[in-house]
C-alpha positions as CSV (number, residue, x, y, z in Angstrom):
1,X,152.1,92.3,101.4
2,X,154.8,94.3,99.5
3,X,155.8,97.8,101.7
4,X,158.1,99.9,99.5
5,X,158.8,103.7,100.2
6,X,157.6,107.0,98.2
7,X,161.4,107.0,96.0
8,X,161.1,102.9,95.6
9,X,157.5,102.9,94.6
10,X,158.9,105.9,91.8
11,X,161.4,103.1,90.7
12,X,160.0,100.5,90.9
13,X,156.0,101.8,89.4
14,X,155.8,98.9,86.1
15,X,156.5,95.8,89.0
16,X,154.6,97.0,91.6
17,X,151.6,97.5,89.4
18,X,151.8,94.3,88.2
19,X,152.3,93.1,91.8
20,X,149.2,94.3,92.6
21,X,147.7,93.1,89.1
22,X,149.0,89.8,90.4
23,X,146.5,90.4,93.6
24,X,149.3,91.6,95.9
25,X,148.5,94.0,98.3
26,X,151.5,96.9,97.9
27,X,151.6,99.8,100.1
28,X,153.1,102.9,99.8
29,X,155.0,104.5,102.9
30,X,156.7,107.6,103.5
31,X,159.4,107.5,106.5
32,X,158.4,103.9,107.4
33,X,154.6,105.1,108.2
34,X,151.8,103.5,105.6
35,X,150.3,106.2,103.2
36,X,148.5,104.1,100.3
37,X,147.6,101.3,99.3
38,X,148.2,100.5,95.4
39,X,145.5,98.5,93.9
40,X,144.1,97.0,90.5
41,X,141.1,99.1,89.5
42,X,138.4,97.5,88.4
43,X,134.8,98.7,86.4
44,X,131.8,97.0,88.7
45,X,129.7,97.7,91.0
46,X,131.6,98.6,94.2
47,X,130.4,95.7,97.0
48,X,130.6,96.5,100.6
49,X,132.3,94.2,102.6
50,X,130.9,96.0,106.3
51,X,129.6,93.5,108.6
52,X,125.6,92.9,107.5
53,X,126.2,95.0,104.4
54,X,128.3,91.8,102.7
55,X,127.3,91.5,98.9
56,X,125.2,94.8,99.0
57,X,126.6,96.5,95.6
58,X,126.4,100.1,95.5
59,X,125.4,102.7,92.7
60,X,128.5,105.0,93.2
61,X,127.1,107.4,90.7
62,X,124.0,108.1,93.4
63,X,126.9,108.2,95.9
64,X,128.2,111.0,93.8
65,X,124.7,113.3,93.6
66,X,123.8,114.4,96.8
67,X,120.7,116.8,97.7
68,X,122.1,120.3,99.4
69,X,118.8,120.5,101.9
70,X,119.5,117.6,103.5
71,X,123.5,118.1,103.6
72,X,122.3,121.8,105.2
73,X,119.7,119.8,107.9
74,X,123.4,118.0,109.0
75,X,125.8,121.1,108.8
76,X,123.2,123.8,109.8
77,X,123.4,125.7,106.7
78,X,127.1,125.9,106.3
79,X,127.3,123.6,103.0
């Protein structure tokens, strides 16, 4: 794992994306506390990795839509 700060990670972008190209995990901290984590992006299916959920690929488009009833039935009408 590759911890650089905020003005490093400015610097030093081109390696640390191909660090994480590479399959590195690079983090981004500001004042020595984590913030983000840089990774390679990819086009599939997203798969969960939750316990019980492991190989489950998820339609992140439906994840997207979302139906305003029910999202009122969980924040009592304040959507």
């Amino acid at each position: 794992m590759v911890q650089v700060n905020v003005h490093e990670a400015k610097t030093q972008l081109s390696r640390l994306i191909e660090a994480a190209l590479a399959g590195e995990r690079v983090t981004i901290a500001r004042a020595g506390k984590p913030v983000v984590d840089l990774v390679m992006h990819t086009d599939g299916p997203v798969v969960i990795g939750a316990p019980g959920w492991t190989g489950t690929t998820v339609d992140t488009d439906a994840l997207d839509a979302y139906d305003p009833e029910l999202v009122a039935a969980f924040d009592g009408g304040k959507g």
